[in-house]
C-alpha positions as CSV (number, residue, x, y, z in Angstrom):
1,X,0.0,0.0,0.0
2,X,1.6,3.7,-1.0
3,X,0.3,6.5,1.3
4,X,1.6,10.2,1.0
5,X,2.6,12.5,4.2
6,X,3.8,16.0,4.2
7,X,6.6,17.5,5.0
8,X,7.9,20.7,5.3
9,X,10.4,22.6,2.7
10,X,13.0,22.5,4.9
11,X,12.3,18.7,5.6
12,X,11.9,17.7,2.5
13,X,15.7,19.6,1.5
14,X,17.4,18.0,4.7
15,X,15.8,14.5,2.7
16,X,17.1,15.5,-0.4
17,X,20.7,16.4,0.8
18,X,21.0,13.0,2.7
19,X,19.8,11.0,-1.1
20,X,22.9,9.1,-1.7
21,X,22.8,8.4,-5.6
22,X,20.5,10.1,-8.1
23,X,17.0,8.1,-8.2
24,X,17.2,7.2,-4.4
25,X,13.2,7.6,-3.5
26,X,12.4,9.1,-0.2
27,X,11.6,6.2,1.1
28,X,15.1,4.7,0.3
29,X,16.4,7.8,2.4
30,X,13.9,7.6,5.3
31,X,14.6,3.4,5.5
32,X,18.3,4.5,6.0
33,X,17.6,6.7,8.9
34,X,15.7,4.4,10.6
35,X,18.1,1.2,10.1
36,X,20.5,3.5,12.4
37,X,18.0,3.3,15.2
38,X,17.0,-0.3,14.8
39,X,18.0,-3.3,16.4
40,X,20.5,-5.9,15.0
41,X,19.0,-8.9,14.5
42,X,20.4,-12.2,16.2
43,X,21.3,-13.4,12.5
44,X,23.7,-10.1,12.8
45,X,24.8,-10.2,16.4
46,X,26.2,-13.6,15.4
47,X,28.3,-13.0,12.8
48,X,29.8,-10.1,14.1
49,X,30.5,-12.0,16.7
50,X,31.9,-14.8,14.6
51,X,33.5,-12.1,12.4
52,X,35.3,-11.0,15.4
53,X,36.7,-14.2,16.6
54,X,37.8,-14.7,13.3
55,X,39.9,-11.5,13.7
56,X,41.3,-12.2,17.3
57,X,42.6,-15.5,15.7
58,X,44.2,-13.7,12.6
59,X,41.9,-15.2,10.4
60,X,42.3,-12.0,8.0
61,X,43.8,-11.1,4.8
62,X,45.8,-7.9,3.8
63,X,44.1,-6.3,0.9
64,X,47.3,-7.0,-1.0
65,X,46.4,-10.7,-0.7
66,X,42.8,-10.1,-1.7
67,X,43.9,-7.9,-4.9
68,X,46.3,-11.1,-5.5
69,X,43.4,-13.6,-5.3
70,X,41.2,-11.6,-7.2
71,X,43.5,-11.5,-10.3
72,X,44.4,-15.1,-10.0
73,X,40.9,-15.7,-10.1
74,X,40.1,-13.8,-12.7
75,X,42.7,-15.2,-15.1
76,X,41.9,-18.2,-14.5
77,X,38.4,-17.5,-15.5
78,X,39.4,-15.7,-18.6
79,X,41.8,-18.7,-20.1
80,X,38.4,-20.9,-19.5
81,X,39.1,-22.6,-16.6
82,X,36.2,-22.6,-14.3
83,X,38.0,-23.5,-11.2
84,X,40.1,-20.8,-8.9
C-alpha cells in the first residue's frame, strides 16, 4: 500500500541532501535513517561475533592478498578454466 505525508520545505531539502545516488526515492532515504536506530538482528549479532573471533585468531587477509586472489581468479576465468 503507497500513502503520502507532508513534509515541510525545509524537511523535504534535509531529505534530499541525505539521497545518496541520483533516483534514491524518499523512502530509500527515510529506510536508511531508521536502520541507524533499529535493532541488529540475532542473524547479525552472530556473525559479528563470529567475524570478530575470526579477527582475534588472525583469520584475515591484507588487501594486498585479496587484490592477488582476485587477479588469479580472474585469469583463470578468462583462459576458461572454471576452477580458482
Amino acid at each position: 500500500m503507497v500513502t503520502t505525508i507532508q513534509v515541510s520545505e525545509e524537511l523535504k531539502e534535509v531529505l534530499n541532501g541525505r539521497k545518496l545516488m541520483p533516483g534514491e526515492t524518499y523512502e530509500d532515504v527515510i529506510w536508511g535513517i531508521l536502520e541507524d536506530t533499529m535493532e541488529l538482528s540475532d542473524e547479525t549479532k552472530k556473525h559479528i561475533a563470529e567475524a570478530e573471533e575470526d579477527i582475534k585468531a588472525g583469520r584475515t587477509y591484507s588487501l594486498e592478498e585479496v587484490k592477488r586472489r582476485i587477479d588469479v581468479r580472474s585469469r583463470i576465468h578468462r583462459k576458461g578454466n572454471k576452477k580458482p
